[in-house]
C-alpha positions as CSV (number, residue, x, y, z in Angstrom):
1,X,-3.1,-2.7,25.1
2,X,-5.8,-1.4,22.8
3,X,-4.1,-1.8,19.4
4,X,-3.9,1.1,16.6
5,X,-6.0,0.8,13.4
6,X,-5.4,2.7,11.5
7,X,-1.7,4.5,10.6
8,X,-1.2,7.3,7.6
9,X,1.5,9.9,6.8
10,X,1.8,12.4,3.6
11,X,4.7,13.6,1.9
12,X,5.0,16.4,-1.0
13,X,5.8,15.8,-4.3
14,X,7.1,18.1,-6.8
15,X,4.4,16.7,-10.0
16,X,0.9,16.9,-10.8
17,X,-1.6,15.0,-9.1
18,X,-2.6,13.2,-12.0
19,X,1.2,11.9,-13.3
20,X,1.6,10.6,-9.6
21,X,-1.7,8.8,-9.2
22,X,-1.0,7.0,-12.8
23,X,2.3,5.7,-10.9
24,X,0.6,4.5,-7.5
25,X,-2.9,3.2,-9.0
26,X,-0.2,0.5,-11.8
27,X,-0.1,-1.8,-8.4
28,X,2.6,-4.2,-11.1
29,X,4.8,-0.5,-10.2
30,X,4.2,-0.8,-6.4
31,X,7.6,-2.6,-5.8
32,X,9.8,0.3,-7.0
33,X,8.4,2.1,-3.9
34,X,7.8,-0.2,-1.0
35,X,10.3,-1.6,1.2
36,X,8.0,-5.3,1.1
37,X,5.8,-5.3,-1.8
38,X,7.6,-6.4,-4.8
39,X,4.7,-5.5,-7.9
40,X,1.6,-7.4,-8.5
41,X,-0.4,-9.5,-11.0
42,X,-3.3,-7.7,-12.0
43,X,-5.8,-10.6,-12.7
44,X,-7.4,-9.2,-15.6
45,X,-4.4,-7.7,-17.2
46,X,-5.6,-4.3,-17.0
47,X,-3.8,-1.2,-17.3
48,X,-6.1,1.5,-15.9
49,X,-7.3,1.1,-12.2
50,X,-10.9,0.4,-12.1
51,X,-13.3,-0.4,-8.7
52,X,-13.2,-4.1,-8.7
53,X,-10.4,-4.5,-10.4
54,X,-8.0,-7.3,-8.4
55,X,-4.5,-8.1,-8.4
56,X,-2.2,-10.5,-6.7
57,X,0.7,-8.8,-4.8
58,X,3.6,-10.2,-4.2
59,X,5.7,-9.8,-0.6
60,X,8.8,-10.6,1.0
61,X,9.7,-9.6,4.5
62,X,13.6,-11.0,5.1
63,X,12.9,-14.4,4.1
64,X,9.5,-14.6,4.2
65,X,7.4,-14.2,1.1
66,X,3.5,-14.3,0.0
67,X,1.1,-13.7,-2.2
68,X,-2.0,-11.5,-1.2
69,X,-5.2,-10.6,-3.3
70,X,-6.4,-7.5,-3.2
71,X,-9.4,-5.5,-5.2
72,X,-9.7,-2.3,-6.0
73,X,-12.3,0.3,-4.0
74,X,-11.5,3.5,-5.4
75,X,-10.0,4.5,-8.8
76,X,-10.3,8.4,-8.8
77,X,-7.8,10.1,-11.1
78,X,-6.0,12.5,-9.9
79,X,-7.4,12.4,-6.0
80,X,-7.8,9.0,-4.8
81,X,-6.6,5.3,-5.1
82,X,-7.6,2.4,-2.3
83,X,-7.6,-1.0,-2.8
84,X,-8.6,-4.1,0.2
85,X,-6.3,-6.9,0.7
86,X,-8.6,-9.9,1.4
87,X,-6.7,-13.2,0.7
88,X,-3.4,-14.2,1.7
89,X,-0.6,-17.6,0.9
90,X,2.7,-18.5,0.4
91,X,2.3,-18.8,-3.4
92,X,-1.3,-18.1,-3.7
93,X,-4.1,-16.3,-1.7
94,X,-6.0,-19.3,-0.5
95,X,-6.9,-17.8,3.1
96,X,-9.8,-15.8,2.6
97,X,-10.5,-12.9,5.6
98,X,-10.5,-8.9,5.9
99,X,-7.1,-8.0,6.2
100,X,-6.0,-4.1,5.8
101,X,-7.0,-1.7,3.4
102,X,-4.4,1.0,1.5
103,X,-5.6,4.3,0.5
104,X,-3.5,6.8,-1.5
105,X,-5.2,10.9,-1.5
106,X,-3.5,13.6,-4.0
107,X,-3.9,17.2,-3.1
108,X,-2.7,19.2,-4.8
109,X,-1.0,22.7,-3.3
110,X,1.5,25.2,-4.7
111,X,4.1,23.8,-6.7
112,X,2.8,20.6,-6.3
113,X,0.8,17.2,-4.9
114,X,0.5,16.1,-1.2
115,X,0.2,12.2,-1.4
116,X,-0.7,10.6,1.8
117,X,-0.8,7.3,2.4
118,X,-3.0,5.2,5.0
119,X,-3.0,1.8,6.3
120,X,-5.7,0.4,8.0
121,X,-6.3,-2.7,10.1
122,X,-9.3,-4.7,8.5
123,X,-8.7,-7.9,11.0
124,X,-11.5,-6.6,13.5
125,X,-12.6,-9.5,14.2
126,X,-9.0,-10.7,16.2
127,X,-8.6,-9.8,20.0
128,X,-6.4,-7.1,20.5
129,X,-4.1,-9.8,22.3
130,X,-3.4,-12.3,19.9
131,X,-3.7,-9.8,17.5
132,X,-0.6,-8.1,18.9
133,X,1.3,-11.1,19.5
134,X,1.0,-12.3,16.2
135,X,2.0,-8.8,15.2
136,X,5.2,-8.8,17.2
137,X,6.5,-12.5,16.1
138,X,5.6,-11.2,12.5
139,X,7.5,-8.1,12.5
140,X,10.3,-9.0,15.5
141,X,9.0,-7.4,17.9
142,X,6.5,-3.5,16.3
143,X,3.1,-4.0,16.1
144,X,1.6,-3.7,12.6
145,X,0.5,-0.5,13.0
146,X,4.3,0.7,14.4
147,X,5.5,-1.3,11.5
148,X,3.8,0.0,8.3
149,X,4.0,3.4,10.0
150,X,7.9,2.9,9.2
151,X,6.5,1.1,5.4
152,X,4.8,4.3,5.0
153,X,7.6,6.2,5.4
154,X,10.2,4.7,3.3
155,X,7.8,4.2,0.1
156,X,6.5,8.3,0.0
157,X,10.0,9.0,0.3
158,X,10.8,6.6,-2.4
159,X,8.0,7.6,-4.4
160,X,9.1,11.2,-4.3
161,X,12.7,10.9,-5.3
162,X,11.8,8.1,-8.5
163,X,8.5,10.4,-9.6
164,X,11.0,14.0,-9.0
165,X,14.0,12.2,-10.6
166,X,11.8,11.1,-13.4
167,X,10.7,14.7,-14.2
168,X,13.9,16.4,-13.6
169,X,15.6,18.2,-17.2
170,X,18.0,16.3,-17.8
């Protein structure tokens, strides 16, 4: 079976696009939001994204945890935020390869920002069939692309409810 490469999905947030871009392109903020990534380690101890800017993520799935290295590819404010993952290990990155690439858009419409999120599969290079084996021990049984379609998910909607909670009067 041909595998999927690429997976996205958008949500709408009630804020600016430039107050919700700050959040998402702060990758140390990342593990409010997704249901994996736990922050990052931005090498150069930078505050503002940058292209070429890197940062170490860390990851747990259940038990499992690693440490992936990633570098910025696009620091707009206010539209866009991407960033490749390129090195992944348990404690540190050590194995070097093209891994996925994240991409964050803000549009903004009436009363407020569409954010959509994308993954994409950067491991070209695997057959489709070990490819989706490995996928399926990795993530008991989804491939990736079924898998961070649910990731997707459950970090817009917890990027919503944290950025709208945060700007509510109190």
């Amino acid at each position: 079976m041909p595998r999927t490469l690429a997976v996205s999905d958008s949500i709408v947030i009630q804020a600016p696009p430039a107050a919700i871009y700050e959040q998402v392109s702060n990758p140390a903020l990342m593990g409010r939001w997704s249901p994996e990534n736990l922050g990052a380690t931005v090498r150069d101890g930078a505050r503002d994204a940058y292209v070429g800017m890197q940062f170490d993520g860390h990851n747990r799935r259940g038990a499992l945890r690693w440490t992936t290295r990633c570098t910025v590819t696009a620091a707009i404010p206010g539209q866009r935020f991407a960033f490749r993952v390129h090195a992944i290990g348990r404690r540190r990155p050590v194995l070097r390869g093209r891994i996925a690439t994240w991409e964050y858009r803000f549009d903004s419409i009436d009363g407020g920002t569409r954010v959509t999120e994308t993954w994409r599969d950067d491991r070209r290079a695997w057959p489709d069939a070990l490819t989706n084996a490995f996928d399926r021990l990795a993530t008991r049984g989804q491939t990736f692309a079924e898998y961070q379609r649910g990731n997707i998910r459950r970090t817009l909607r917890n990027l919503k409810e944290a950025v709208e909670s945060a700007s509510a009067p109190s």
